[in-house]
Each structure stands twice: as structure tokens, then as C-alpha cells.
KEKE-3310 file (N, C-alpha, C; in steps of 0.2 Angstrom, whole numbers, plus 5000, padded with zeros to 4 digits):
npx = (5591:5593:5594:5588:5580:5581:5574:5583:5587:5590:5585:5580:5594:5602:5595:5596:5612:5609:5603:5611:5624:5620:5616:5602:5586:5580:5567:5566:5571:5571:5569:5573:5571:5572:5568:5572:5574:5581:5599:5611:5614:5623:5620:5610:5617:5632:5638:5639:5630:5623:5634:5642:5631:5627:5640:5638:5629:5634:5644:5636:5626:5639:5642:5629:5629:5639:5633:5622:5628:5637:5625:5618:5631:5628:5636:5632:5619:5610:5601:5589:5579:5562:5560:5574:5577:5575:5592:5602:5613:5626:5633:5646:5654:5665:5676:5684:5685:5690:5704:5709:5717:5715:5712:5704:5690:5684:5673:5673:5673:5668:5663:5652:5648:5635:5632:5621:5619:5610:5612:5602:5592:5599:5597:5603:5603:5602:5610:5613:5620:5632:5641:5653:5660:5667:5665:5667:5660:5646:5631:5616:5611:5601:5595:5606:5610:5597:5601:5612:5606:5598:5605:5615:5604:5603:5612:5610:5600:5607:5615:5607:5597:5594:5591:5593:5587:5590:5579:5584:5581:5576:5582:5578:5573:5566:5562:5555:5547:5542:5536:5543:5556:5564:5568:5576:5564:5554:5555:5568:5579:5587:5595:5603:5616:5623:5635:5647:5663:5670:5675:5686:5690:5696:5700:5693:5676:5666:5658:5662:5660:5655:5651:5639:5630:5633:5640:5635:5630:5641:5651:5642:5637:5648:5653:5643:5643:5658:5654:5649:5656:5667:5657:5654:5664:5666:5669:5660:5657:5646:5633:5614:5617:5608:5597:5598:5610:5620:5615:5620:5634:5639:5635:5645:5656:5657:5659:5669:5685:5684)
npy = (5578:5596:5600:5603:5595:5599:5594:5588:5573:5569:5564:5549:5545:5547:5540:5527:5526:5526:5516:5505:5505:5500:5487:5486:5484:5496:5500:5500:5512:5528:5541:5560:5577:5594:5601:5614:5610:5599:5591:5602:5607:5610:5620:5616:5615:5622:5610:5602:5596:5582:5574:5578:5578:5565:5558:5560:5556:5541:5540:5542:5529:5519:5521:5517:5504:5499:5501:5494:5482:5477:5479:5467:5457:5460:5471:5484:5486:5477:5467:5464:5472:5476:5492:5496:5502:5515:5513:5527:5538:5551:5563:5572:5579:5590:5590:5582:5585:5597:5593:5588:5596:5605:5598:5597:5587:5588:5584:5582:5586:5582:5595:5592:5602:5600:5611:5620:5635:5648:5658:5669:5673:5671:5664:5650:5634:5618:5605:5591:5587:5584:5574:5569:5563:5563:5559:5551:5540:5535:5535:5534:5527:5532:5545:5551:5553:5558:5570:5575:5577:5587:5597:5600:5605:5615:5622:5623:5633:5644:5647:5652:5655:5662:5678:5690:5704:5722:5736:5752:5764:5760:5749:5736:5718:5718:5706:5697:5685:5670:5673:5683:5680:5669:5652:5635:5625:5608:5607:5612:5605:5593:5583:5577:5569:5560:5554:5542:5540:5526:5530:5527:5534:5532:5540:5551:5550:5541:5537:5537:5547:5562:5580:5580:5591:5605:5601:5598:5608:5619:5618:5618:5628:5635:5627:5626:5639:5640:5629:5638:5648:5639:5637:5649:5658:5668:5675:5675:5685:5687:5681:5678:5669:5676:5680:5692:5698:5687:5688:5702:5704:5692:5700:5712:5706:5703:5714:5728:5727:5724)
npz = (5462:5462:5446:5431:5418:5402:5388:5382:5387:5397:5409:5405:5403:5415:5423:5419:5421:5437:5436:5431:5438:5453:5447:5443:5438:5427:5429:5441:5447:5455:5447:5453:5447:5448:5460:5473:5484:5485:5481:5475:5461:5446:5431:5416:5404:5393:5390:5402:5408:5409:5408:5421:5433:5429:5437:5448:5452:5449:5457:5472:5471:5468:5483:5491:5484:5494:5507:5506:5503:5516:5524:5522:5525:5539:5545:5544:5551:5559:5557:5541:5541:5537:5544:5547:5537:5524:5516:5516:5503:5498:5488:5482:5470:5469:5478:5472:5457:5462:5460:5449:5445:5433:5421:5406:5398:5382:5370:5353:5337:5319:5305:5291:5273:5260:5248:5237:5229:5224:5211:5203:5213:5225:5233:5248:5248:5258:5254:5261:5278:5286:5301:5312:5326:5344:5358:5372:5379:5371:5379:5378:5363:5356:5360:5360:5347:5342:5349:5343:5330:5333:5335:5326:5316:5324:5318:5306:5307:5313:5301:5291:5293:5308:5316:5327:5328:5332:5339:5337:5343:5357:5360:5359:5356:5338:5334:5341:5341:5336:5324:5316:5319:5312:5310:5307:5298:5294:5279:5276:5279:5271:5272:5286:5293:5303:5315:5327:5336:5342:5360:5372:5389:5403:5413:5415:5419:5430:5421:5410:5401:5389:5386:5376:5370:5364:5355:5342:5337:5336:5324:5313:5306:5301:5292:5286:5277:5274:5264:5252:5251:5243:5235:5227:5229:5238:5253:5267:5281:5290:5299:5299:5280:5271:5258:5252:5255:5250:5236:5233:5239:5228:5217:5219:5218:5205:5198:5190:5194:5207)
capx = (5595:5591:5593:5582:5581:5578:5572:5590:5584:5594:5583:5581:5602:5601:5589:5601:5618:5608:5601:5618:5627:5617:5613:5595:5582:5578:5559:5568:5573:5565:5574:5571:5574:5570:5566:5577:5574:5587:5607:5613:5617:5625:5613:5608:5622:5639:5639:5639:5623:5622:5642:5642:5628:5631:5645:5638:5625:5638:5648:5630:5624:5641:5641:5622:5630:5643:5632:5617:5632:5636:5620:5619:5633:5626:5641:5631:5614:5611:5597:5588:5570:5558:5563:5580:5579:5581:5597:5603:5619:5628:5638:5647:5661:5668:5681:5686:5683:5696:5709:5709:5723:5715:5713:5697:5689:5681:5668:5676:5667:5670:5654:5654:5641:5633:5625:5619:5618:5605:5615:5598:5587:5605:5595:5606:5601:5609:5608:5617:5625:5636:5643:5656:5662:5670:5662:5666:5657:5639:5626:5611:5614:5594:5593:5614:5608:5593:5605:5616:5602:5595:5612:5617:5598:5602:5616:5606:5596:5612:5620:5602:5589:5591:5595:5591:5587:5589:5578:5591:5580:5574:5586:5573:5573:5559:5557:5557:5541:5541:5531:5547:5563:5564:5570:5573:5557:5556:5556:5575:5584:5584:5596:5607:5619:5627:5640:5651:5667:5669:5682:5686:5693:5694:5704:5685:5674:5665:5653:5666:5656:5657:5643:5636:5625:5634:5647:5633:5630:5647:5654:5637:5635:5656:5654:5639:5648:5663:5654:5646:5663:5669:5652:5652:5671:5665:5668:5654:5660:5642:5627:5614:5619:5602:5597:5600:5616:5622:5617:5625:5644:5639:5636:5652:5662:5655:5659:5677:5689:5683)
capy = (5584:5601:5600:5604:5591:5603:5590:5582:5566:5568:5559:5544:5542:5546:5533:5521:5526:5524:5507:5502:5507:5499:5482:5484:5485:5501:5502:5502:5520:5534:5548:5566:5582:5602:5601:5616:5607:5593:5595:5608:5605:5613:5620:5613:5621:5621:5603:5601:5592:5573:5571:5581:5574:5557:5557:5561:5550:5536:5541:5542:5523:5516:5521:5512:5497:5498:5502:5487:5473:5480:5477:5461:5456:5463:5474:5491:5485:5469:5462:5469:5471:5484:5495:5499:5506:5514:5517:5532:5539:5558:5561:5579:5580:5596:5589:5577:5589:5599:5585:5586:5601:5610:5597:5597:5585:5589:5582:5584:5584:5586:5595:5594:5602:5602:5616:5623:5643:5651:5666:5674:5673:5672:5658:5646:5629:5613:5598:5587:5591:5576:5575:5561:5564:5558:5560:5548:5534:5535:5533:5530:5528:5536:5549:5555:5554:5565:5577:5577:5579:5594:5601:5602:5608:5623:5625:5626:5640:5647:5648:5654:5657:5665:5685:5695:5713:5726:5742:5757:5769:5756:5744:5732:5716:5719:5701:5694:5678:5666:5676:5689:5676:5662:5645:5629:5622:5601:5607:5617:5599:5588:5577:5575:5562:5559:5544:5544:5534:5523:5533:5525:5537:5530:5546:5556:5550:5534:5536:5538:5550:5570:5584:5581:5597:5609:5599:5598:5615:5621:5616:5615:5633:5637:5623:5629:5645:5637:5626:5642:5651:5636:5640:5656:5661:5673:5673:5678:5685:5689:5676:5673:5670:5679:5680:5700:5699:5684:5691:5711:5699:5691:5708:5716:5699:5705:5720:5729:5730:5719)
capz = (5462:5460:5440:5426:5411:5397:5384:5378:5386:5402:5414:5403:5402:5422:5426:5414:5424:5442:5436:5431:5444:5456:5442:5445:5432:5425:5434:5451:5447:5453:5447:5455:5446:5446:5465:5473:5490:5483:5482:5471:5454:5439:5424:5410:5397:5391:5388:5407:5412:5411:5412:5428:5435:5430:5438:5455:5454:5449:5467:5475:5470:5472:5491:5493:5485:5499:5512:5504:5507:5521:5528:5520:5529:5545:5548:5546:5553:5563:5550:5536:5543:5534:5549:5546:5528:5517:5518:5508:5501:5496:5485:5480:5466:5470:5477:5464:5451:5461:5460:5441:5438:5427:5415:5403:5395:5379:5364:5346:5331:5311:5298:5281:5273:5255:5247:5232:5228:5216:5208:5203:5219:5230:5239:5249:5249:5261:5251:5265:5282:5288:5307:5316:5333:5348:5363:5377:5380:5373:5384:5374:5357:5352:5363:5358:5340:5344:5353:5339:5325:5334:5338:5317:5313:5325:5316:5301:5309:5315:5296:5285:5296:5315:5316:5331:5326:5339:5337:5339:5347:5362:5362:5360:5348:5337:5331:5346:5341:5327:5314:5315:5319:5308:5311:5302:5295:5291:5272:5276:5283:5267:5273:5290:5292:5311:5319:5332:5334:5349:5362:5378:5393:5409:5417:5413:5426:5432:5416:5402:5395:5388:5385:5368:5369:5360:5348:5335:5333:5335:5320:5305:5301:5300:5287:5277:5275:5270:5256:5250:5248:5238:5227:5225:5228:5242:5260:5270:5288:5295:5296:5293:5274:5269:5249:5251:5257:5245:5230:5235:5239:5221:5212:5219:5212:5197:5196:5188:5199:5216)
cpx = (5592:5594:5589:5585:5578:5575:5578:5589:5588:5592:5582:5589:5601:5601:5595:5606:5616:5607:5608:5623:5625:5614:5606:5592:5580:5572:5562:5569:5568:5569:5571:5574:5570:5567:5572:5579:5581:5594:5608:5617:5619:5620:5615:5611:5628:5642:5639:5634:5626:5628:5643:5638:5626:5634:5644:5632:5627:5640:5643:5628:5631:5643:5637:5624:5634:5635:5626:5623:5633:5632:5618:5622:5633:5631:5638:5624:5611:5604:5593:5580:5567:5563:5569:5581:5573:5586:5599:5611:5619:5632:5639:5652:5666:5676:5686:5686:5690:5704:5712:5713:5721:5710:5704:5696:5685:5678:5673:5672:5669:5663:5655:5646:5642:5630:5624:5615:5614:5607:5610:5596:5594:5601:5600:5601:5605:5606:5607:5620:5627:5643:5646:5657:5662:5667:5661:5663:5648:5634:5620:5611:5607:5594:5602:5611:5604:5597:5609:5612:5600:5599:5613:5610:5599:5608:5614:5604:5603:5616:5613:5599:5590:5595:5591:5592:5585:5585:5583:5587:5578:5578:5583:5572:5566:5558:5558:5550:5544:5540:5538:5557:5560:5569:5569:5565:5559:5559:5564:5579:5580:5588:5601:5608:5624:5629:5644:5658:5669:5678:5682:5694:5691:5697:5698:5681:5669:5661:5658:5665:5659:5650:5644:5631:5627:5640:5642:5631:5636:5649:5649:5638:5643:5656:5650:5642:5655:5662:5651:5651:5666:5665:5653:5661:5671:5665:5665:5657:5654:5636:5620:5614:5610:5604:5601:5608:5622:5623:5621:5632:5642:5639:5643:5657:5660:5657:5667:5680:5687:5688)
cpy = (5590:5602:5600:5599:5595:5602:5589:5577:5565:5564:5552:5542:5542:5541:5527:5520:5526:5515:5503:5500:5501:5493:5479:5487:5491:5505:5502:5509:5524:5541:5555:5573:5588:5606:5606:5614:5600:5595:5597:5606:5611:5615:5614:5614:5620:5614:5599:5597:5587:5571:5572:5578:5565:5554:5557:5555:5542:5535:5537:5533:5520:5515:5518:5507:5495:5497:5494:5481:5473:5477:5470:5456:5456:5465:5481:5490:5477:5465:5467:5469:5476:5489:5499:5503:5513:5516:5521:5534:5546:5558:5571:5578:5585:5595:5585:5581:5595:5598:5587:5590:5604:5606:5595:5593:5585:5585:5587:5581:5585:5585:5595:5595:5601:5607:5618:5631:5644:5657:5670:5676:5673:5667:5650:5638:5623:5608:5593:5591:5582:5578:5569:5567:5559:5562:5556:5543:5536:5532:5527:5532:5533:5540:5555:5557:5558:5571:5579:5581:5584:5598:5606:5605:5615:5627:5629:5631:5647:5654:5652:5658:5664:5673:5687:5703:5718:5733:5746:5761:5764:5752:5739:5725:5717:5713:5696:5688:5678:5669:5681:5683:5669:5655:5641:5627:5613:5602:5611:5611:5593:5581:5577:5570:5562:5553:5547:5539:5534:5526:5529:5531:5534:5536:5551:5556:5544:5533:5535:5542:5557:5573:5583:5586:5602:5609:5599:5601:5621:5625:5618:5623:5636:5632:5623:5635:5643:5635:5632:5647:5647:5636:5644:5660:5668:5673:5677:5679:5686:5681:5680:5673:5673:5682:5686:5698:5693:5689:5699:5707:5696:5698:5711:5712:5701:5710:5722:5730:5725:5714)
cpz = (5460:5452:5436:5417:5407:5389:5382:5380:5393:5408:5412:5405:5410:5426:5425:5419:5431:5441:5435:5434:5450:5452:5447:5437:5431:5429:5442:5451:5448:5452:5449:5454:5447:5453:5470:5483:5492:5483:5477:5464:5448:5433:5417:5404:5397:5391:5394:5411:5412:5412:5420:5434:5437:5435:5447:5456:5456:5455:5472:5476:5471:5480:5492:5493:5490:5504:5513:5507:5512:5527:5527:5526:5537:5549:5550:5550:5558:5560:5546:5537:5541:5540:5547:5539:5528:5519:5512:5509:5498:5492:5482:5474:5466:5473:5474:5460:5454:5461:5453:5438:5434:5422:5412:5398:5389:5372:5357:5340:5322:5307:5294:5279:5262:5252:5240:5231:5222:5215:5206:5207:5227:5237:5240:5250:5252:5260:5258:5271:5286:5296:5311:5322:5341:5355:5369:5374:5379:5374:5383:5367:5353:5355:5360:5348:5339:5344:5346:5331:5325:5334:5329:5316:5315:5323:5308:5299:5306:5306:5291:5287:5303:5316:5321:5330:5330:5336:5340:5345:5354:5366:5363:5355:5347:5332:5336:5347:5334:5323:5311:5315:5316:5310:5306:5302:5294:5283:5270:5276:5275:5270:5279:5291:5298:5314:5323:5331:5341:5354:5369:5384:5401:5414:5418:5419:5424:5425:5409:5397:5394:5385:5377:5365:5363:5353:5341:5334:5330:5326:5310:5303:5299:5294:5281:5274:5271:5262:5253:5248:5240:5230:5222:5225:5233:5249:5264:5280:5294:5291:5301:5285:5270:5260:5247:5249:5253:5237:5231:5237:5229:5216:5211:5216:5205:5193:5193:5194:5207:5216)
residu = (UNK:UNK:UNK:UNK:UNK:UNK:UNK:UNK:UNK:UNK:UNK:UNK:UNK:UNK:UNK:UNK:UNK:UNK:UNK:UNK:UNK:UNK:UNK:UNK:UNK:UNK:UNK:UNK:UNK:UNK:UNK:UNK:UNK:UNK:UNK:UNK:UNK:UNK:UNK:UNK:UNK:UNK:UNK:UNK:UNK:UNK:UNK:UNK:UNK:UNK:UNK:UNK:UNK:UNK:UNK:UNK:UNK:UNK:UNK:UNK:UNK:UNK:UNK:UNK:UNK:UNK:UNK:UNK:UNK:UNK:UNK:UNK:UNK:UNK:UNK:UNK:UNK:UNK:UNK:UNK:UNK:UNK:UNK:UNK:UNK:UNK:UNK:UNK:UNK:UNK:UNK:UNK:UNK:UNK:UNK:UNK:UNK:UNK:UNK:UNK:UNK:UNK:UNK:UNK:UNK:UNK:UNK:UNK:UNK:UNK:UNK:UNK:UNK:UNK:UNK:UNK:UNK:UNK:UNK:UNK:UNK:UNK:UNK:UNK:UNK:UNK:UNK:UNK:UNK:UNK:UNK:UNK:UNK:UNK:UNK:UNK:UNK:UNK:UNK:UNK:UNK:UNK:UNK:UNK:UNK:UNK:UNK:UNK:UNK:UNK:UNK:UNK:UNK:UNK:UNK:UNK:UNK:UNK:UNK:UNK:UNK:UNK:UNK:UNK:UNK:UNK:UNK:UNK:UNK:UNK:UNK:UNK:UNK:UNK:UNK:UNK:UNK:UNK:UNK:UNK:UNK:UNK:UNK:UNK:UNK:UNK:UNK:UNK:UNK:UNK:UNK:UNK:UNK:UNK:UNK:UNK:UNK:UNK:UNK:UNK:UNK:UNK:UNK:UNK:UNK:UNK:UNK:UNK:UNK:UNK:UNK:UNK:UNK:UNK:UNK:UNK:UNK:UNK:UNK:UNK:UNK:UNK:UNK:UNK:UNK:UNK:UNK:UNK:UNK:UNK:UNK:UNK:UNK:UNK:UNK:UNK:UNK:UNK:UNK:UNK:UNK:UNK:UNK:UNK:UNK:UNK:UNK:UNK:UNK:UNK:UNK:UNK:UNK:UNK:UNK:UNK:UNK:UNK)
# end
């Protein structure tokens, strides 16, 4: 299909849910994505990939398995001789998808974070950041976990580190590379901690699955903020919680009358 696996692991689970589908061995798979010659898929965002995808695929392979017995039983084909193959199958969701009323099926998550504040240097520190969530049926439990670990790191970013600075006369960012936008580092992530708890939805789609993309960042930097308030007694409305801007809320708490 015309979709792009953006590095979340999307073509390994893929492969998974056609081999499945279709109870064939994994190496039978040839999965084919990024080609705009193929049928038209949805981006890679909003948590929308691999459920979506999935789920066409699922369709797509149980129609082959149809059309394989099928020919088995020599109702679609009168034997099964090199010749007559492959046979192939389509598959759309759109009309399925407009069947569903509205209703939306979403991933839920809860983050608790730990953190330690330095009153002199107003440097925030995240001991621990701790992540459950329910999210369908997961797929592949190493690749979900991946997805999850990246998610909370970028929330890490999101809560310390990541600020886009517009120049006013241009309108231009001017820290628009690494050396100027900061990211987490290895040395920033001391310890994250991520589990899921087993949900079964069969109303969802033939996968039982939900986008796990954006539930683990959602939630981490709303929660280092939070533990950082309970620190310090200061609630921070802009991020990222930069030393400056820590200590100048610490000061003013100090002062008469705030």
C-alpha cells in the first residue's frame, strides 16, 4: 500500500497480521510499502497507521483465504496449476469505517513522573517517569514497548528540553538544527518504566488493536510539570521548564507579597 513506515516498527507488525491472517509463516510475507503506484493509504500520524492499515490488510488476506479454498475446492478455478495464480484480493475500509457512527476508538494512558528541582541552578531533574495503558490488543509486545519508550522520552523533550524560537523580524526559527534545539540526551532518561494492561475489544477491528503513537507522549510532560509544582509550589503554564524560567517563578514565591 501506498504508506510510509516512519521507523515505529510498522512493517514488522504488518507482516505479523498478514502471516496471521493467512496462518502462514512470517517469511511468506512480502510486505510492500511507500510505493504511490499501490492503494492509497492514510499517513503515518495521529495514531492512525498500523490500526488502519491493519485492518485493510486483515480484510485483504481474509478474501485470498476465501478465494485459496475456493480454488482448492475447484469452485473458482478448475485445478490449481502454476498457471492460474496468483490469485489476488482488494480490500477498502472506507466503507466499514463509515458504518461506525461516529464512534472512536481510542488508546488511554496514565504518567507519573518523579523529579527533583535544584533551588539554586533552578535545574529540573526526572528521576523516574512511569507509564500503563490500555491500548487494544498488542501486537508485538517489543516493538509496542519501543513505541512506548520513545513516546514518554519525547515527552521528556517536550517538558525540559524542546523550544522553537521564532526570529520576530523574519519569522523565521533561528534554531532550526541540533546545535540550537535541544533534545533529550541518554544522560536526561534515568529511568523509564512502561506496561500495558490486557484490553480486549472485538467492536474495534479485525486486529483488536489502537494507535499507540501518540499516547506516550501525550500525557509525560503534563506530569513532569505537575511533579515540579508539588516541588516547588509553582505552577508552570509555559514549557519548556528551562533553569531561567524556574528559578525567576522561584524568586517571585519569595518575594513579599506573591
Amino acid at each position: 500500500m501506498a504508506a510510509a513506515d516512519i521507523g515505529t516498527g510498522a512493517r514488522t507488525v504488518l507482516a505479523q497480521i498478514a502471516a496471521e491472517t493467512m496462518g502462514v509463516g512470517l517469511e511468506r510475507i512480502d510486505l510492500r510499502l511507500g510505493d504511490s503506484g499501490l492503494p492509497h493509504a492514510p499517513v503515518a500520524g495521529g495514531s492512525a497507521g498500523t490500526s488502519s492499515w491493519g485492518w485493510a490488510i486483515s480484510m485483504a488476506c481474509a478474501q485470498l483465504r476465501g478465494k485459496l479454498k475456493r480454488a482448492r475446492d475447484g469452485a473458482l478455478i478448475e485445478s490449481a496449476a502454476d498457471d492460474a495464480l496468483p490469485l489476488t484480493a482488494f480490500a477498502d475500509t472506507s466503507e466499514v469505517l463509515a458504518d461506525r457512527d461516529g464512534r472512536g476508538k481510542f488508546a488511554f494512558g496514565a504518567h507519573f513522573a518523579d523529579v527533583r528541582v535544584d533551588t539554586v541552578t533552578g535545574h529540573v531533574r526526572v528521576v523516574r517517569l512511569l507509564g500503563r495503558f490500555a491500548a487494544g490488543r498488542i501486537l508485538n509486545p517489543r516493538t509496542a514497548r519501543s513505541q512506548f519508550l520513545g513516546g514518554m522520552t519525547m515527552g521528556l523533550g517536550m517538558a525540559l528540553h524542546e523550544e522553537g524560537l521564532l526570529d520576530p523580524a523574519t519569522g523565521d526559527y533561528v534554531n532550526h538544527d541540533l546545535a540550537g534545539y535541544h533534545v533529550p540526551a541518554h544522560a536526561d532518561v534515568e529511568r523509564i518504566d512502561v506496561g500495558w494492561i490486557d484490553e480486549e475489544d472485538d467492536q474495534l477491528n479485525p486486529t483488536h488493536s489502537k494507535g499507540i503513537g501518540e499516547i506516550g507522549i501525550v500525557g509525560a510532560a503534563a506530569a513532569i510539570a505537575n511533579a515540579v509544582w508539588h516541588a516547588t509550589g509553582v505552577r508552570f503554564r509555559s514549557l519548556p521548564l528551562r533553569p531561567d524560567r524556574v528559578l525567576e517563578a522561584l524568586e517571585r514565591l519569595d518575594r513579599p507579597g506573591s
